[in-house]
C-alpha positions in Angstrom: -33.0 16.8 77.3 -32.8 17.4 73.9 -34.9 20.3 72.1 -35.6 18.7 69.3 -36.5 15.5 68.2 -37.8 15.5 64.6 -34.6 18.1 63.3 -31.5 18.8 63.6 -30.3 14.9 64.9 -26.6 15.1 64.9 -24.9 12.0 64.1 -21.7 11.1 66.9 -19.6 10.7 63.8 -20.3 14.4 62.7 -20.4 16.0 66.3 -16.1 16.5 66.1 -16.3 18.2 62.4 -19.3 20.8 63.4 -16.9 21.5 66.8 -14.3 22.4 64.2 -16.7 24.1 61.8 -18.3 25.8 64.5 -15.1 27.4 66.8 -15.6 31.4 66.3 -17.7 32.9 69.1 -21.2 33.8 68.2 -23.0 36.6 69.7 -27.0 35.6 70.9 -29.4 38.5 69.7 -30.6 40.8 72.2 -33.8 39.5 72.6 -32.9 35.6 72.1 -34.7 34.3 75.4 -31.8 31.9 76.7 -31.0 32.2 80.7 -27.7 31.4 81.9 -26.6 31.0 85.3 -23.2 29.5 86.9 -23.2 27.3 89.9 -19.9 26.8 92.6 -19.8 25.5 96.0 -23.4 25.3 96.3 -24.2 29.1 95.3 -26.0 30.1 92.0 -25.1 33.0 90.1 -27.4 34.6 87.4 -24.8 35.8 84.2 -25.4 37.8 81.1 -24.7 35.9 78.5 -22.4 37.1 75.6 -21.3 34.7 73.3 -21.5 31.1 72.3 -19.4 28.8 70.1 -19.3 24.6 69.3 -17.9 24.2 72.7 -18.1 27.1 74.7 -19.8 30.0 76.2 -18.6 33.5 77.6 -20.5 35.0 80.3 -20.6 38.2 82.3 -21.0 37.9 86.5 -21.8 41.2 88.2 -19.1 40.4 90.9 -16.1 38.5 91.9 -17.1 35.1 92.7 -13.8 34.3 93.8 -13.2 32.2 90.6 -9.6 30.8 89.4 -8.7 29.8 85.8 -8.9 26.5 85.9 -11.4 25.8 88.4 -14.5 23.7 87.4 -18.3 24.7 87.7 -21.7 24.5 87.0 -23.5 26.2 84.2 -27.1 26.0 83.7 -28.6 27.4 80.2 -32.6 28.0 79.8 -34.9 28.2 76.8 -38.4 28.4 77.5 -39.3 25.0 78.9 -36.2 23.6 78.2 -33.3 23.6 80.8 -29.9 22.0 81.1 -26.9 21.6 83.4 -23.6 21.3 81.6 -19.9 20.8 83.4 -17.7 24.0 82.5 -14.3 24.8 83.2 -13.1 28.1 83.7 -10.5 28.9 80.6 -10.1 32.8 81.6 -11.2 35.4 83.1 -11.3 38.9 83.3 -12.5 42.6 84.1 -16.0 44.0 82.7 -17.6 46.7 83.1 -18.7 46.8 86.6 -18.3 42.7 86.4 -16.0 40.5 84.7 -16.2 38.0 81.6 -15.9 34.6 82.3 -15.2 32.2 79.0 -16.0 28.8 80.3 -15.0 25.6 78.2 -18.1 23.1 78.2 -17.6 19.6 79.2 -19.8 16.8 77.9 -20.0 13.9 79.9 -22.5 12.1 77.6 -23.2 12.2 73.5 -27.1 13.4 74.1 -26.0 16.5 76.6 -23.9 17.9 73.4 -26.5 16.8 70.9 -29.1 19.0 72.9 -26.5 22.0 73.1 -25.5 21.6 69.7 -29.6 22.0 68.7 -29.4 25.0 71.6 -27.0 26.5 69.7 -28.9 26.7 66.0 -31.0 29.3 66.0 -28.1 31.5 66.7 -25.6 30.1 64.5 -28.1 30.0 61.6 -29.1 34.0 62.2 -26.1 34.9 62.9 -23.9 33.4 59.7 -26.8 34.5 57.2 -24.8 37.0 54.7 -26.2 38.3 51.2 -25.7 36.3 48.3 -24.0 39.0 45.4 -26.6 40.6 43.3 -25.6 38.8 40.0 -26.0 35.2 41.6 -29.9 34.3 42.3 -31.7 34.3 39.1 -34.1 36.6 38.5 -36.4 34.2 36.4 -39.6 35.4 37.3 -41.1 38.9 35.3 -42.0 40.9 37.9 -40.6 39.6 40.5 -36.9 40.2 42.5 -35.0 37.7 44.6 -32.8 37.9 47.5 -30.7 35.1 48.8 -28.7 34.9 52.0 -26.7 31.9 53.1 -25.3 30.8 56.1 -24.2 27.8 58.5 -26.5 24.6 58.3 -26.8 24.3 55.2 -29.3 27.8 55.5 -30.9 29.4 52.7 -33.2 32.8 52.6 -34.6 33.3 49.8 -36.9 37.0 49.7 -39.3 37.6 47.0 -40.1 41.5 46.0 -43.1 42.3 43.8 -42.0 45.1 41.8 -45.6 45.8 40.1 -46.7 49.2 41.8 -43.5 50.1 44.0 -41.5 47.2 45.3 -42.8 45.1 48.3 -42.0 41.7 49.9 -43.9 39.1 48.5 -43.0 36.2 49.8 -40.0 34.2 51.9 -38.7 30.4 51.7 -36.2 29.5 54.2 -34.3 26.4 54.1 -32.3 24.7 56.4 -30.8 20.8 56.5 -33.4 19.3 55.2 -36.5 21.0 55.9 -37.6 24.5 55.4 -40.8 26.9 56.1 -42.1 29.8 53.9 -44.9 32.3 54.1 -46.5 34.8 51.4 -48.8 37.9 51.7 -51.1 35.5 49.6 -51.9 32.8 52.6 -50.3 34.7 55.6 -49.2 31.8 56.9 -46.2 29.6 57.8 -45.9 26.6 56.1 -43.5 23.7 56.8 -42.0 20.8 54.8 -39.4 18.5 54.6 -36.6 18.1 51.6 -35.3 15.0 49.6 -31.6 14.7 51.1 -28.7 14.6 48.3 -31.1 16.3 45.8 -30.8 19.1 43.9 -32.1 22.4 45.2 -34.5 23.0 41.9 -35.9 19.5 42.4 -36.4 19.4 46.0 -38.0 22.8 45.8 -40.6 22.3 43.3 -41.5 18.8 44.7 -41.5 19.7 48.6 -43.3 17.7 50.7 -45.7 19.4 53.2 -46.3 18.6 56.8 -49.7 17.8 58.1 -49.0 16.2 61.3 -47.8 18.7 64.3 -44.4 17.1 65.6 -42.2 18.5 63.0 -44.4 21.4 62.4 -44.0 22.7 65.5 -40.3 22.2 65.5 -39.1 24.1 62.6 -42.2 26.9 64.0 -39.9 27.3 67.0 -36.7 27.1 65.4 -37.6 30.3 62.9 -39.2 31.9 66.0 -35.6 31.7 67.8 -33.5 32.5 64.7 -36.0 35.9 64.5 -34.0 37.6 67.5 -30.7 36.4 66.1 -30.7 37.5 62.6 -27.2 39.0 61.5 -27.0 42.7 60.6 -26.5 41.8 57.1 -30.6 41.2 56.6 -31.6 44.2 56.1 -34.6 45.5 58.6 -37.4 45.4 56.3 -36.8 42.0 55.3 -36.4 41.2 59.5 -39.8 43.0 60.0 -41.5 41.0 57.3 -40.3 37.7 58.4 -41.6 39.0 61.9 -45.1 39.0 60.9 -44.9 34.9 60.2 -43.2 34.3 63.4 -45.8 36.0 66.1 
């Protein structure tokens, strides 16, 4: 069930505080692949999906279901290969368009069907909560060269590199999140992935990273970037989104 299995393992005793942490609604990128569906009385009903948050999700059905606050139901939630059937109750309801929103409250019945949300739910918290760091904060330590830094939820951190021999022009990226990160430069063209120290500090775990050979985590943080690319908040600018495109495909 879950998506992961080398990141992003939420301990139970944390769970409650990212709930908390986690309560405003976050809108899913337009073209962040996750299929949502609700399920009542033996009928399945495809929904757009509009929003997401720690422990709920708003939909929109294209017609009245016959639905009453209250009432419980199925939803089902799709990402790629990965699928699962969560217990939602129906906290309100009303008109949309030529449909009508549904915000359903999820019900967890066990800790792993949360955990697996919870990871469901990164790649569009992390995008989404990425906002500029001010101009006169990242130090600009290198000649020639001119950081960016956004931050966001997770413990996230963008860091864009600009040459500024010849014209400005991206460089390079690093991205951090938790404990691991990726990063890619014109130089290599690739992505590369690595794991962090935990409870060190950010200059020492980032000029001692430890590269990954094997593919488990590899692949992992390769998919989470890939479905944090669709989700990126409005605050990164486009030519920075473009860029970070290239390492994704």
């Amino acid at each position: 069930m879950l998506l992961f299995k080398r990141i992003f393992n939420f301990e139970k005793a944390k769970v409650e505080q990212m709930e908390k942490r986690l309560n405003r609604r976050y809108v899913p990128g337009a073209g962040f692949p996750l299929r949502t569906s609700i399920h009542n009385g033996g009928q399945s009903h495809p929904t757009v999906l509009q929003d997401m948050s720690g422990n709920g999700v708003g939909v929109v059905v294209s017609k009245d279901i016959a639905l009453d606050p209250g009432q419980m139901l199925r939803l089902d939630l799709e990402l790629g290969q990965h699928r699962m059937e969560l217990d939602a109750r129906l906290v309100h309801l009303q008109p949309h368009g030529q449909g009508f929103y549904y915000g359903l409250g999820l019900k967890f019945g066990e800790f792993q069907a949360q955990q697996a949300y919870l990871q469901l739910l990164q790649p569009v918290v992390i995008g989404q909560s990425l906002q500029p760091m001010p101009d006169n904060r990242p130090a600009q330590n290198e000649t020639g060269f001119w950081k960016q830094i956004f931050v966001g939820e997770s413990d996230s951190m963008l860091t864009v590199t600009t040459a500024l021999a010849n014209g400005p022009a991206l460089h390079s990226f690093e991205f951090r999140m938790s404990d691991f990160f990726c990063q890619g430069s014109l130089k290599t063209g690739q992505l590369e992935t690595g794991t962090q120290a935990p409870n060190a500090a950010l200059e020492a775990q980032m000029s001692n990273p430890v590269f990954e050979t094997s593919g488990g985590l590899h692949a992992e943080i390769r998919q989470i970037f890939r479905w944090i690319m669709p989700n990126l908040s409005a605050a990164v600018p486009a030519n920075v989104r473009g860029f970070l495109q290239k390492f994704a495909d």
